[in-house]
MDAnalysis code that builds the backbone (N, CA, C; Angstrom):
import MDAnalysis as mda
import numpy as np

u = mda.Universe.empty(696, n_residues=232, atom_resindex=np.repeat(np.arange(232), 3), trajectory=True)
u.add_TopologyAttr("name", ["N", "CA", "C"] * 232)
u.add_TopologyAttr("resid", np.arange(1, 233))
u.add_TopologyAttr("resname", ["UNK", "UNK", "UNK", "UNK", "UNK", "UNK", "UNK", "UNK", "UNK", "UNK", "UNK", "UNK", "UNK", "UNK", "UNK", "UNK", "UNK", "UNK", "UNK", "UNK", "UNK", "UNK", "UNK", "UNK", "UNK", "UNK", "UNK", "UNK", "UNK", "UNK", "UNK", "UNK", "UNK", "UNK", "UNK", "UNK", "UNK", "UNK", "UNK", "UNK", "UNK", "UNK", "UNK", "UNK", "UNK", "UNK", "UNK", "UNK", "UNK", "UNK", "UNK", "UNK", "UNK", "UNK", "UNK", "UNK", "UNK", "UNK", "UNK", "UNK", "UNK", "UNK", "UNK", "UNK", "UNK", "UNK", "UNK", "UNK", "UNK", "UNK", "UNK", "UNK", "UNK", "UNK", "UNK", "UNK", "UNK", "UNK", "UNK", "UNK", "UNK", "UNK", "UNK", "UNK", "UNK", "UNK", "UNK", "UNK", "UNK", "UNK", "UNK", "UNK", "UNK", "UNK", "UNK", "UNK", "UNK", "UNK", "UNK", "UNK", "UNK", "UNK", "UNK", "UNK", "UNK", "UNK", "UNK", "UNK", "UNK", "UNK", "UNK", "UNK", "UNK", "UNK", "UNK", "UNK", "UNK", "UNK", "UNK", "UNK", "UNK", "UNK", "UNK", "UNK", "UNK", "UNK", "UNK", "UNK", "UNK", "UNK", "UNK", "UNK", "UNK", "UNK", "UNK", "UNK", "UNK", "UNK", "UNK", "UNK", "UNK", "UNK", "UNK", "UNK", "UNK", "UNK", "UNK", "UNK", "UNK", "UNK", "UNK", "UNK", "UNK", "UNK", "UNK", "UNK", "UNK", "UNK", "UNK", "UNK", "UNK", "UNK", "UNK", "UNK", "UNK", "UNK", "UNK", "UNK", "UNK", "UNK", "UNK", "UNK", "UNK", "UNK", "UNK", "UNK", "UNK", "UNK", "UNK", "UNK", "UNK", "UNK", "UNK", "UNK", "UNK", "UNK", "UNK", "UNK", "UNK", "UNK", "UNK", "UNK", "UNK", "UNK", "UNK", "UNK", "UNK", "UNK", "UNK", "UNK", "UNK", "UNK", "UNK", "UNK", "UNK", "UNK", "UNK", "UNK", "UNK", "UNK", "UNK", "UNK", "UNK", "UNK", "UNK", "UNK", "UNK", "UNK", "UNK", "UNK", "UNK", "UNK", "UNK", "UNK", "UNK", "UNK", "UNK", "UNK", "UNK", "UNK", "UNK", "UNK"])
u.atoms.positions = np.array([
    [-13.792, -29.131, 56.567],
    [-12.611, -29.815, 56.024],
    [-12.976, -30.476, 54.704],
    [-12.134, -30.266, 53.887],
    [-12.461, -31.180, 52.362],
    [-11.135, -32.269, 51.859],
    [-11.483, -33.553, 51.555],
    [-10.448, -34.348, 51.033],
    [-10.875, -34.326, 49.843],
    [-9.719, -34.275, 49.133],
    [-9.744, -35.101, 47.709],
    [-8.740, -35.858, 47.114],
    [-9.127, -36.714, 47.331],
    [-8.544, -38.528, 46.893],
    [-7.795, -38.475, 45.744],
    [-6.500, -38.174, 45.125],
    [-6.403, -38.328, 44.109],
    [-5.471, -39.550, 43.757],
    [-5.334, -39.786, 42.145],
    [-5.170, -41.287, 41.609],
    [-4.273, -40.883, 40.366],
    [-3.477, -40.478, 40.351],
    [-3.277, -40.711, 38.522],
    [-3.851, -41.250, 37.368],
    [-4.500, -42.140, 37.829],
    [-4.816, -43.418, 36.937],
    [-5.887, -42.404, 36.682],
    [-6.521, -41.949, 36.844],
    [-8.327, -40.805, 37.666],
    [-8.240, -39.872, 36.601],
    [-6.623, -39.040, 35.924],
    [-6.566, -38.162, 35.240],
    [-7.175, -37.963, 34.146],
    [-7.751, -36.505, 34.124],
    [-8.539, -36.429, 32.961],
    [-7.512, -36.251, 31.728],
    [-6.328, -35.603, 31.798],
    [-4.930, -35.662, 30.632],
    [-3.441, -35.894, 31.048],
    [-2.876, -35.764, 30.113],
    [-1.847, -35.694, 30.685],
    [-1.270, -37.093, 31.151],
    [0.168, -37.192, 31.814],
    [1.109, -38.636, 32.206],
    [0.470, -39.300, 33.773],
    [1.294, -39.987, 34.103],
    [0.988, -40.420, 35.621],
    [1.890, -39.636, 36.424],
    [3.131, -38.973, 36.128],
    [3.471, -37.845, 36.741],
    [3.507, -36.531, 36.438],
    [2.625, -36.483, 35.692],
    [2.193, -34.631, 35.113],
    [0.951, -34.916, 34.746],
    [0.033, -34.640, 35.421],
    [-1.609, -34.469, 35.351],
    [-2.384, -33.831, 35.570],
    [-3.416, -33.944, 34.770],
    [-5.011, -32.689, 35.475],
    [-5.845, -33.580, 36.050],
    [-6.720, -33.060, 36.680],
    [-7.990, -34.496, 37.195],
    [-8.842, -33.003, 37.507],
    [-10.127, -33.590, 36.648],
    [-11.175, -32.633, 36.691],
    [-11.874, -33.108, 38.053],
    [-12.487, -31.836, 38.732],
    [-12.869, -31.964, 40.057],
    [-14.935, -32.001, 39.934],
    [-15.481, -32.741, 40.883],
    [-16.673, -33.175, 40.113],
    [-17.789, -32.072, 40.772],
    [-16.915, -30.822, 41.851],
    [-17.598, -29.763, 42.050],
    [-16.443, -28.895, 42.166],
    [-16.957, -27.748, 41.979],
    [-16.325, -26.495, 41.887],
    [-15.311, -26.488, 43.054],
    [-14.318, -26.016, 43.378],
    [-13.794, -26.158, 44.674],
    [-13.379, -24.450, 44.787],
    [-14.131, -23.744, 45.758],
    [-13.237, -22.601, 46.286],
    [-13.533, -22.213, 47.561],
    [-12.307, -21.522, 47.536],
    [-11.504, -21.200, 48.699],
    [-11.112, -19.759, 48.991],
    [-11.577, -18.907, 50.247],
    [-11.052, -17.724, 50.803],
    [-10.103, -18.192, 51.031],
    [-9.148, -16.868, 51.736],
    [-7.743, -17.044, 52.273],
    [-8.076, -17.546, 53.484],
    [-6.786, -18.072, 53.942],
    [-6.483, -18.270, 55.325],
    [-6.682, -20.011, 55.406],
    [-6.805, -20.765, 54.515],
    [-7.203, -22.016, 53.997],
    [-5.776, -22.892, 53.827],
    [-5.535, -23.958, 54.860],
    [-4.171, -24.694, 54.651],
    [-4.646, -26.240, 54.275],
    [-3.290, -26.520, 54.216],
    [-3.409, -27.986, 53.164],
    [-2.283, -29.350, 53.429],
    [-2.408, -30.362, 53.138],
    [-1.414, -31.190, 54.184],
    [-1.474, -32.346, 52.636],
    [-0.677, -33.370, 52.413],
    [-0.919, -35.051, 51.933],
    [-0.512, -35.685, 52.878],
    [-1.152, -36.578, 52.805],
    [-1.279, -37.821, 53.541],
    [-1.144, -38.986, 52.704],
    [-1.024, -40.215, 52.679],
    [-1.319, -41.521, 52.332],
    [-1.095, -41.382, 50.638],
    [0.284, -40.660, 50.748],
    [0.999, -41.200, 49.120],
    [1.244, -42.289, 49.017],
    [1.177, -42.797, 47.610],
    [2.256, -44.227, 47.114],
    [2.457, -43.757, 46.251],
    [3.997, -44.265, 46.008],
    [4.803, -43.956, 44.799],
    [5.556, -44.772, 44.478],
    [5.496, -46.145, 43.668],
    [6.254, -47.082, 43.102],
    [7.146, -46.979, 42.947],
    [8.369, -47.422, 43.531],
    [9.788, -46.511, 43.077],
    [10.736, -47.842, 41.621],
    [9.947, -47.349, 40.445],
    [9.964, -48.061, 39.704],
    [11.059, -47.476, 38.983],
    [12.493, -46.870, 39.211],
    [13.156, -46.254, 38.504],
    [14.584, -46.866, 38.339],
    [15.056, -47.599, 38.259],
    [16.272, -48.071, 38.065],
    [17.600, -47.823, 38.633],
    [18.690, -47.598, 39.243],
    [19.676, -47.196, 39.260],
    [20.463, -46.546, 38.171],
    [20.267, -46.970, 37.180],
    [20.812, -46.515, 36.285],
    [19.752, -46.706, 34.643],
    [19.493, -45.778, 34.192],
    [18.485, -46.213, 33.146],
    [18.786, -44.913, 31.734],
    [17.664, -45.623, 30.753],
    [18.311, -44.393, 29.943],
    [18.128, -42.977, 29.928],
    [18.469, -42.275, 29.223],
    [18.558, -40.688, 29.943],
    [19.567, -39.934, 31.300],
    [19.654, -41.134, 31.915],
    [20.758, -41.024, 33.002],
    [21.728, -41.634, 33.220],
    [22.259, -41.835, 31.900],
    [23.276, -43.616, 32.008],
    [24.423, -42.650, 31.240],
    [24.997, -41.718, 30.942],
    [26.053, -40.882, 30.124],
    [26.980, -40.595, 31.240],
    [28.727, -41.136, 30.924],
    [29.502, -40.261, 31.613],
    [30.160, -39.557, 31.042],
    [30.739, -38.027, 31.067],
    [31.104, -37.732, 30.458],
    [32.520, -36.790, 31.001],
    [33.307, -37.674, 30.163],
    [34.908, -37.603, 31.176],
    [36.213, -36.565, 30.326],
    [36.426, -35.960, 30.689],
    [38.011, -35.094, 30.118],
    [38.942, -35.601, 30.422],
    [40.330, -36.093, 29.518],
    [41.230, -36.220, 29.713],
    [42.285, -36.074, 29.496],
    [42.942, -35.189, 29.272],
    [44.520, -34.687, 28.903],
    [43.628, -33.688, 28.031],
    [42.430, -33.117, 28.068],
    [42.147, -32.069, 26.780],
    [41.403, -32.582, 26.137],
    [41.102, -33.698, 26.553],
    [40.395, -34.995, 25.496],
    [38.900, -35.376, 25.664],
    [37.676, -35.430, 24.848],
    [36.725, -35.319, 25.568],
    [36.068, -36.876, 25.497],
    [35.609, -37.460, 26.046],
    [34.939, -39.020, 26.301],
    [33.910, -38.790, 26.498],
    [32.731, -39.642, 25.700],
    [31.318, -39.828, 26.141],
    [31.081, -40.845, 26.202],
    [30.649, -41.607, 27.268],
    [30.635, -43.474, 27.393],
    [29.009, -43.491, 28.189],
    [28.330, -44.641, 27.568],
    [26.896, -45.210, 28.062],
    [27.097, -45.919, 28.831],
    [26.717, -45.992, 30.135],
    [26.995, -46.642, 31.559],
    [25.186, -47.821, 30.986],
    [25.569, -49.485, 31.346],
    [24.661, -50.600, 31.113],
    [23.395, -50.098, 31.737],
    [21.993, -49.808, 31.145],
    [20.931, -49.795, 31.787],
    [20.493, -50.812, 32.995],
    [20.037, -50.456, 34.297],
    [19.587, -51.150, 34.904],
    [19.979, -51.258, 36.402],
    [19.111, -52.041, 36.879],
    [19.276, -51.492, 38.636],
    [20.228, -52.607, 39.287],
    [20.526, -51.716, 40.489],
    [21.652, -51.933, 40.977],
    [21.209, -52.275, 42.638],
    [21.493, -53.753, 42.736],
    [20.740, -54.562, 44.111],
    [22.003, -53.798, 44.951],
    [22.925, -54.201, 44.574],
    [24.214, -53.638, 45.865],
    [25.481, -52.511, 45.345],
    [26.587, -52.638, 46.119],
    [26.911, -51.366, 45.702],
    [28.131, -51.816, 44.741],
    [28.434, -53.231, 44.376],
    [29.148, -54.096, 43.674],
    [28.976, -53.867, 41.977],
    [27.172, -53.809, 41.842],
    [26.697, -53.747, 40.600],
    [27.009, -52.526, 39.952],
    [26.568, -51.573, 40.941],
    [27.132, -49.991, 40.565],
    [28.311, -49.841, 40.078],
    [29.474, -50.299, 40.916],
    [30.894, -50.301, 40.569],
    [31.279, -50.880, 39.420],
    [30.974, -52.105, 39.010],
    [30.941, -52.678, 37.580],
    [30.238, -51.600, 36.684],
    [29.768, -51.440, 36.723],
    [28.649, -50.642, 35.761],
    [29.827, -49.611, 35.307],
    [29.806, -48.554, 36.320],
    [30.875, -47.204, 35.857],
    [32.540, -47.626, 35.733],
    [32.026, -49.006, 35.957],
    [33.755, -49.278, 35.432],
    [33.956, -49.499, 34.063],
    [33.158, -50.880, 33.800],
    [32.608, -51.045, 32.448],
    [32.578, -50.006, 31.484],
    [32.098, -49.167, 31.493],
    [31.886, -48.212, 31.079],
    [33.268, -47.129, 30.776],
    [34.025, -46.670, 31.944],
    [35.283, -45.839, 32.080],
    [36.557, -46.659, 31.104],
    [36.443, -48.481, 31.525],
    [37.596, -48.918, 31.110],
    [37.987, -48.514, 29.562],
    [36.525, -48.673, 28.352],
    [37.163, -48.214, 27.350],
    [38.050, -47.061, 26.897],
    [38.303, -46.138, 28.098],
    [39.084, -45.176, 28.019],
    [40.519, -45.448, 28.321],
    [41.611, -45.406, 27.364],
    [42.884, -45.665, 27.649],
    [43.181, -45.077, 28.913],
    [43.981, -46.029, 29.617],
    [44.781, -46.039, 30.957],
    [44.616, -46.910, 31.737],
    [44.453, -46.375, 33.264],
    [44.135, -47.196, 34.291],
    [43.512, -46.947, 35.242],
    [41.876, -47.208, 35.539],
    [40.896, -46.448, 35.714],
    [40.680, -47.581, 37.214],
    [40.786, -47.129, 38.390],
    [39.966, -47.908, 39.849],
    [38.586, -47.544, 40.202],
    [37.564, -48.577, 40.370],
    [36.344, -48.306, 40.759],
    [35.882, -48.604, 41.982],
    [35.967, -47.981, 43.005],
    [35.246, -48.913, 44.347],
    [34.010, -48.109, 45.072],
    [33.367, -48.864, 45.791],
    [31.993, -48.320, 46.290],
    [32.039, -48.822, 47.362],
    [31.834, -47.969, 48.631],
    [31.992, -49.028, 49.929],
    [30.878, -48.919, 50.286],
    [30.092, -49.999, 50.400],
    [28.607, -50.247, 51.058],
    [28.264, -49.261, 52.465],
    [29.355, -49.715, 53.460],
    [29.075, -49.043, 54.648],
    [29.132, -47.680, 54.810],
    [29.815, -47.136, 53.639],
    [30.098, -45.731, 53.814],
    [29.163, -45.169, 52.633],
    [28.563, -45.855, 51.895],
    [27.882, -45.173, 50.657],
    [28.812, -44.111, 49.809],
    [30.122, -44.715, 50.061],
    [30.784, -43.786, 49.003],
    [31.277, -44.525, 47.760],
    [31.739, -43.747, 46.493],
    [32.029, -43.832, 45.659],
    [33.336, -43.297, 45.008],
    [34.607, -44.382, 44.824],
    [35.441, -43.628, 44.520],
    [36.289, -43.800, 43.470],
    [36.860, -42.689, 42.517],
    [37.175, -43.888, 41.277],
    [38.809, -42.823, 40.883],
    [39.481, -43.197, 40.489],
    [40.958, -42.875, 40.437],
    [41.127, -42.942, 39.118],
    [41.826, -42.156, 38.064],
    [42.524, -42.905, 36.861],
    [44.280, -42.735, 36.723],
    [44.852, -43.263, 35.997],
    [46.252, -43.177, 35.763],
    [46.799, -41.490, 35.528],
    [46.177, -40.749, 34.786],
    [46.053, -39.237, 34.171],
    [45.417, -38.382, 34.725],
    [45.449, -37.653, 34.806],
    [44.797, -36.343, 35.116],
    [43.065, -36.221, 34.264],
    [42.189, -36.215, 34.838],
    [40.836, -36.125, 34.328],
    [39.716, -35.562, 35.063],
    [38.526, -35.154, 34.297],
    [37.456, -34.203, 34.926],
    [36.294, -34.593, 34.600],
    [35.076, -35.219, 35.638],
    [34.138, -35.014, 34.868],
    [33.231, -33.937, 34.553],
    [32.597, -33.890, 34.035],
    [31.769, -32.849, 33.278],
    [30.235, -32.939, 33.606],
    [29.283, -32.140, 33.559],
    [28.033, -32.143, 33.665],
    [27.323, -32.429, 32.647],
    [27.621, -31.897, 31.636],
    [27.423, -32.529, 30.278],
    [26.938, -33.963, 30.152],
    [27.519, -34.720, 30.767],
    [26.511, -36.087, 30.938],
    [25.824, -36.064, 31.753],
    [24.539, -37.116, 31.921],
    [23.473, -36.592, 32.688],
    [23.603, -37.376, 34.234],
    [24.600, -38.754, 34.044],
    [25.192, -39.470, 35.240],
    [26.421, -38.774, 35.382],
    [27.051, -38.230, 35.522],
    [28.071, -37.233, 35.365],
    [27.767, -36.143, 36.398],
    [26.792, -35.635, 36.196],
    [25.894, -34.455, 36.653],
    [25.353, -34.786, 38.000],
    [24.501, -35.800, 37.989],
    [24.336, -37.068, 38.881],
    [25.429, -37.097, 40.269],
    [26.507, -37.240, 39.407],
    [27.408, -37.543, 40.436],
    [28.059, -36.612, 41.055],
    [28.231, -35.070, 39.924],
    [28.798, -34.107, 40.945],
    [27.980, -33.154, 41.457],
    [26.614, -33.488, 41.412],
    [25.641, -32.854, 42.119],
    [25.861, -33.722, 43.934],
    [26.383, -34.651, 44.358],
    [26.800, -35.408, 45.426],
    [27.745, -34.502, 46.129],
    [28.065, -34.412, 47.048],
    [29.322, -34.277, 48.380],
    [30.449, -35.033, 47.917],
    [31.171, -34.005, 47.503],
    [32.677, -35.534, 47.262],
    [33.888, -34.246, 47.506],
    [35.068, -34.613, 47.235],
    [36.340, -34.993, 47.289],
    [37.548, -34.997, 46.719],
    [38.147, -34.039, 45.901],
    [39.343, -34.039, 45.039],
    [40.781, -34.178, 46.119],
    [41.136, -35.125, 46.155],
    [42.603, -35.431, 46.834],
    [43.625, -34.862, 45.514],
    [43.665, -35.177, 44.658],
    [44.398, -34.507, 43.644],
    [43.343, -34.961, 42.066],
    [44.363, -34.176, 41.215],
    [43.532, -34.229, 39.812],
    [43.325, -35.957, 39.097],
    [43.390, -36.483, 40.063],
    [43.355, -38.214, 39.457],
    [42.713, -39.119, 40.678],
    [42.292, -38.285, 41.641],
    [40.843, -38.595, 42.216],
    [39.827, -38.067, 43.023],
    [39.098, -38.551, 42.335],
    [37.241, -38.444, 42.752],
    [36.542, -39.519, 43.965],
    [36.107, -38.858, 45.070],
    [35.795, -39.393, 45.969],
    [34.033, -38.912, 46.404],
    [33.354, -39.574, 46.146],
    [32.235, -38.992, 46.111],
    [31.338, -39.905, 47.003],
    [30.712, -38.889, 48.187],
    [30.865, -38.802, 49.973],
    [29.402, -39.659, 49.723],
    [28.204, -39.385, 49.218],
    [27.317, -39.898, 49.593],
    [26.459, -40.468, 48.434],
    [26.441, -41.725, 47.691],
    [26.152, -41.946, 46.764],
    [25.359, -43.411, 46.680],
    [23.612, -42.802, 46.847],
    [22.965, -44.282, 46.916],
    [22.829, -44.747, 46.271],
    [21.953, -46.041, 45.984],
    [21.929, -46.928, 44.949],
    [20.576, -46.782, 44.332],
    [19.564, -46.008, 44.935],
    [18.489, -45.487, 44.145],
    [18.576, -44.800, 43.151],
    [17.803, -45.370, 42.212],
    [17.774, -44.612, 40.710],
    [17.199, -43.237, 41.228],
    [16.035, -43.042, 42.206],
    [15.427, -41.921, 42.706],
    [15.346, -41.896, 44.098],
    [16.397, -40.383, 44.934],
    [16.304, -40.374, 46.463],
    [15.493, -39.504, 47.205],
    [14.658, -38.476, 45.944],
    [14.652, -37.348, 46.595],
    [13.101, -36.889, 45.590],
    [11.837, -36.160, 46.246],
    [10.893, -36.272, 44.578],
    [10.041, -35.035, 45.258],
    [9.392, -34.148, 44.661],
    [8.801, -33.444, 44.850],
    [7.470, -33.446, 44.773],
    [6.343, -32.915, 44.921],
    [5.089, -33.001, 44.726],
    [4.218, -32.082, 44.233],
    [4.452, -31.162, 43.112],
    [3.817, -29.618, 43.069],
    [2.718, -29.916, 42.742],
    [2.039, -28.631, 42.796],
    [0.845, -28.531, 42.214],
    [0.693, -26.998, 41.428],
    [-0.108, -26.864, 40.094],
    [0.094, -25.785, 39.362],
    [-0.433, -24.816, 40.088],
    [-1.715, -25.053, 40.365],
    [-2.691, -24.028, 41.204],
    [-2.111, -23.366, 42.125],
    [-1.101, -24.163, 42.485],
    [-0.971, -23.372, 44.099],
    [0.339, -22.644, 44.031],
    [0.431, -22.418, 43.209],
    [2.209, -21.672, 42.787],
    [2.145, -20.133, 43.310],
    [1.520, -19.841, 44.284],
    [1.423, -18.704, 45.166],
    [2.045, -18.787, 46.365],
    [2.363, -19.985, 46.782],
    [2.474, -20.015, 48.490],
    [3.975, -19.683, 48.945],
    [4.188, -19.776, 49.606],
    [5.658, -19.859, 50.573],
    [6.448, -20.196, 50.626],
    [6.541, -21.293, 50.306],
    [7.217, -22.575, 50.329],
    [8.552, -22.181, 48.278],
    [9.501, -22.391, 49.424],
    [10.297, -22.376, 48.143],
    [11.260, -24.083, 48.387],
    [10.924, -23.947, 47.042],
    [10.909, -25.439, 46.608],
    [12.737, -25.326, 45.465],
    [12.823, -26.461, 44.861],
    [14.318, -26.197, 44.301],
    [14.113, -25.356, 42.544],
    [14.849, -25.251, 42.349],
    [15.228, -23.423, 41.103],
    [14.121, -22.578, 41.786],
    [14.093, -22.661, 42.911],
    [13.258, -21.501, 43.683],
    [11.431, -21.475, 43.094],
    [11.047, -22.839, 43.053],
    [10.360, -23.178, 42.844],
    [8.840, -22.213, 44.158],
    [7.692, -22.256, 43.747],
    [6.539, -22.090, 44.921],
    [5.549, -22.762, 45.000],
    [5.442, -24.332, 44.182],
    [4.396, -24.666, 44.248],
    [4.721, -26.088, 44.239],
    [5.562, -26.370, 45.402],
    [5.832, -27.495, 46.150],
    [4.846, -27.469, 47.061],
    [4.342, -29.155, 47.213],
    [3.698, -29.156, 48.337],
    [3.768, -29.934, 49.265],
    [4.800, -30.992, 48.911],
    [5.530, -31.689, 50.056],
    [6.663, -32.338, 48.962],
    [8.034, -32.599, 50.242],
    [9.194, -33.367, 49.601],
    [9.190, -34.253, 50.224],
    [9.583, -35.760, 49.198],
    [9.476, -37.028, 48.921],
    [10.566, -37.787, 49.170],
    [11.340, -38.177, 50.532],
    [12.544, -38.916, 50.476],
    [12.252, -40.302, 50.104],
    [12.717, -41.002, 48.995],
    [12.906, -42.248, 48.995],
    [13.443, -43.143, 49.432],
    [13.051, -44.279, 50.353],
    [13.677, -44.895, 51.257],
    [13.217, -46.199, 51.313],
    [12.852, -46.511, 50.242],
    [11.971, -48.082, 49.821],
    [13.208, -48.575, 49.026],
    [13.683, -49.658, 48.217],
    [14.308, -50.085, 47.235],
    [13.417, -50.134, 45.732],
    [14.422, -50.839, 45.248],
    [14.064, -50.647, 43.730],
    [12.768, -51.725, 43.590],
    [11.179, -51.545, 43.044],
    [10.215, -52.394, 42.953],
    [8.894, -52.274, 44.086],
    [9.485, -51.426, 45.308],
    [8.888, -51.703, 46.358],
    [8.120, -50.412, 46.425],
    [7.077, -50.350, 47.258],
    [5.943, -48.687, 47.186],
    [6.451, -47.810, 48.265],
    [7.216, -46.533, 47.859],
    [7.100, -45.626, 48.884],
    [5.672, -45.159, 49.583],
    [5.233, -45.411, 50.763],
    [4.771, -44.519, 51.654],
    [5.022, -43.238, 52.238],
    [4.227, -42.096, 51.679],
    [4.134, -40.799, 52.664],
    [3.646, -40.039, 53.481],
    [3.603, -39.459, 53.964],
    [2.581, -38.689, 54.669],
    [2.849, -37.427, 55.619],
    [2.447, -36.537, 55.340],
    [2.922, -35.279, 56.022],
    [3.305, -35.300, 57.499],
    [4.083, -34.600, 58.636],
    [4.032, -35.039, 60.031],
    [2.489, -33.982, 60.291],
    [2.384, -34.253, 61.156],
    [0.669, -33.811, 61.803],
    [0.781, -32.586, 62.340],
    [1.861, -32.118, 62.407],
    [2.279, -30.539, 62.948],
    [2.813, -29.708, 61.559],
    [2.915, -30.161, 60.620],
    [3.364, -29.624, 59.382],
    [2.045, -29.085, 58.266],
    [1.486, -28.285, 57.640],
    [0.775, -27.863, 56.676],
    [0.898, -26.514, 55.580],
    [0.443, -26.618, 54.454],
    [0.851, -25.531, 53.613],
    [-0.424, -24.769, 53.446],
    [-0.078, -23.484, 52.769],
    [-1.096, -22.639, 52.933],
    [-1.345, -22.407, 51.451],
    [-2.814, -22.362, 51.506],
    [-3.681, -22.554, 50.036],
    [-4.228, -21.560, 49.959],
    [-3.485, -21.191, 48.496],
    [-4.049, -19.539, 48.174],
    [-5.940, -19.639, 47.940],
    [-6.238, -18.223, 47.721],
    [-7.700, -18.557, 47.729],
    [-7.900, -18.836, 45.916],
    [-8.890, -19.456, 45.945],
    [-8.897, -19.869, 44.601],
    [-10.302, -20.143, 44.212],
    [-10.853, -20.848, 42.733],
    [-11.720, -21.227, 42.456],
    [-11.497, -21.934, 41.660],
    [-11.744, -23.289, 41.350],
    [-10.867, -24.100, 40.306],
    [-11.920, -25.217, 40.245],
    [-11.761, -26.026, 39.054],
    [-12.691, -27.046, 38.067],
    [-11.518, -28.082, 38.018],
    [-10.375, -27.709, 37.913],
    [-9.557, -29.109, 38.022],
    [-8.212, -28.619, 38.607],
    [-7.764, -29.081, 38.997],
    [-6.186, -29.681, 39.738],
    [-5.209, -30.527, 38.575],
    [-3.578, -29.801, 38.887],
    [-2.846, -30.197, 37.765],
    [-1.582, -30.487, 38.956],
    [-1.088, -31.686, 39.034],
    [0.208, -32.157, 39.371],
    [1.073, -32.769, 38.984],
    [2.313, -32.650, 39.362],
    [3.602, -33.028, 38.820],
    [4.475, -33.534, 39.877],
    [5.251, -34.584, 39.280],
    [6.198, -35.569, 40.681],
    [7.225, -35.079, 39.993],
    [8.327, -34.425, 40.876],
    [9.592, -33.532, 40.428],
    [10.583, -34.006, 41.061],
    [12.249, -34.272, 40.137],
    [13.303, -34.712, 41.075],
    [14.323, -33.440, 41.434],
    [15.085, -33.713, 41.645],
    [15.623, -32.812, 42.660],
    [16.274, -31.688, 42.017],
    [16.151, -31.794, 40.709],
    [16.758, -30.825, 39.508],
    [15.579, -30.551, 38.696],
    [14.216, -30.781, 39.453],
    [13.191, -30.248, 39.190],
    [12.365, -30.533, 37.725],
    [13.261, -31.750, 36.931],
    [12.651, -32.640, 36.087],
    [11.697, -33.552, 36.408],
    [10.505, -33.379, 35.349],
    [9.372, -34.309, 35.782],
    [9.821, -36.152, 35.985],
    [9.691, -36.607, 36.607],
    [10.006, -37.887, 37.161],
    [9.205, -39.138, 35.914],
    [10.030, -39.750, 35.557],
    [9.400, -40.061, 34.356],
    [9.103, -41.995, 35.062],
    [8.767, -43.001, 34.403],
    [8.644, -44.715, 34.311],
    [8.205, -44.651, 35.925],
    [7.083, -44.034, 36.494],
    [6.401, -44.267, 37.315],
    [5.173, -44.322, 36.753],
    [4.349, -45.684, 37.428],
    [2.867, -45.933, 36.430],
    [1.629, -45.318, 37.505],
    [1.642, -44.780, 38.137],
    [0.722, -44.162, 39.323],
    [0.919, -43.796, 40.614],
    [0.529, -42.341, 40.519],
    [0.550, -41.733, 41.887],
    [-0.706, -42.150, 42.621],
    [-0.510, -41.744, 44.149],
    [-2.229, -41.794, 44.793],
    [-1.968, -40.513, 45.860],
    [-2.537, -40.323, 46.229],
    [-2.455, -39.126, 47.638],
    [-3.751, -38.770, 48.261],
    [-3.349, -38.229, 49.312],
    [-5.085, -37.559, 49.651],
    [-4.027, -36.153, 49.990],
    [-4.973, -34.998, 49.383],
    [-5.218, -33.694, 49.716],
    [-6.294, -32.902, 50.511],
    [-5.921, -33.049, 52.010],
    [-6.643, -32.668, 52.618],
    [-6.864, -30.697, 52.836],
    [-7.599, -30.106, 53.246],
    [-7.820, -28.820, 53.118],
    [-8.799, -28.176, 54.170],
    [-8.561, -27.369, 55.158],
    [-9.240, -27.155, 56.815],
    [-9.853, -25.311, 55.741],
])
């Protein structure tokens, strides 16, 4: 069996979520060789709403709107609602915002007929969610948390051989990351003990990983990964 401890901080290039870490012996591997993590942390240092993901981008009568939703995280589901209201009201009419805590939904109405678009990147955000058209003047959107990040991937370059199809049909996932800590606090992970992936045979001097969200963008304002990569 072989562990190797890895750290972000440890990396020989590269970010704290896209890295190499040179290995201090050769590591190889015949086939038939599987692989598990254990004992992640992952700071879930990402905001509810931050920049790069703060754009809504709304149609209305033919009309196109681009509005910057306030950077910053969102303790309850009150803050959220202000936020995309704030934001919607500069658009002539009469725009309703509500968020019901217990139901984690999100629902917002305007006076006119309107669409959002993907084109913004909170926009995208939102109709990537489970929701709801009752008619063309509302949006009901079914499951919508208050984490800036719910969902994170774990690839690794090397291993982009295996089985495992991961999201844009990804293969070199090696475990998925539900977030379930709040905003500030350290996710804990760890594989279940009946679960493992299979490690192509290889020969390698360093290891290259990447923390991926659910649209398979590198996960950015996280200051260190940790994991152990274990290998039978």
């Amino acid at each position: 069996m072989r562990q190797i401890f890895v750290d972000s901080r440890d990396r020989s290039s590269g970010t704290s979520t896209d890295f190499s870490m040179a290995l201090p012996q050769t590591l190889s591997l015949g086939s038939g060789h599987k692989g598990r993590i254990d004992d992640l942390r992952l700071p879930n240092a990402i905001p509810t709403v931050s920049h790069g993901n703060n754009i809504l981008e709304v149609w209305t009568g033919g009309t196109y709107h681009r509005r910057a939703m306030v950077n910053g995280n969102c303790n309850d589901g009150g803050q959220l609602q202000f936020k995309v209201f704030e934001a919607l009201k500069t658009i002539t009419g009469a725009w309703g915002v509500t968020y019901d805590a217990s139901q984690m939904t999100l629902e917002i109405t305007f006076s006119e007929d309107f669409a959002f678009s993907e084109g913004g990147d909170f926009s995208k955000r939102l109709l990537n969610r489970p929701y709801v058209r009752q008619n063309l003047r509302h949006y009901l959107f079914l499951f919508m948390p208050l984490q800036g990040l719910d969902m994170c991937y774990l690839c690794c370059q090397q291993f982009s051989h295996m089985d495992n199809v991961g999201p844009k049909g990804s293969s070199d996932v090696l475990c998925a990351i539900p977030i379930t800590v709040g905003y500030g606090a350290v996710q804990h992970y760890g594989m279940s003990n009946s679960v493992f992936f299979d490690v192509p045979a290889c020969t390698l001097q360093q290891l290259s990983f990447q923390l991926r969200d659910r649209d398979f963008n590198i996960v950015n304002s996280v200051a260190n990964i940790s994991f152990t990569l274990t290998m039978d």
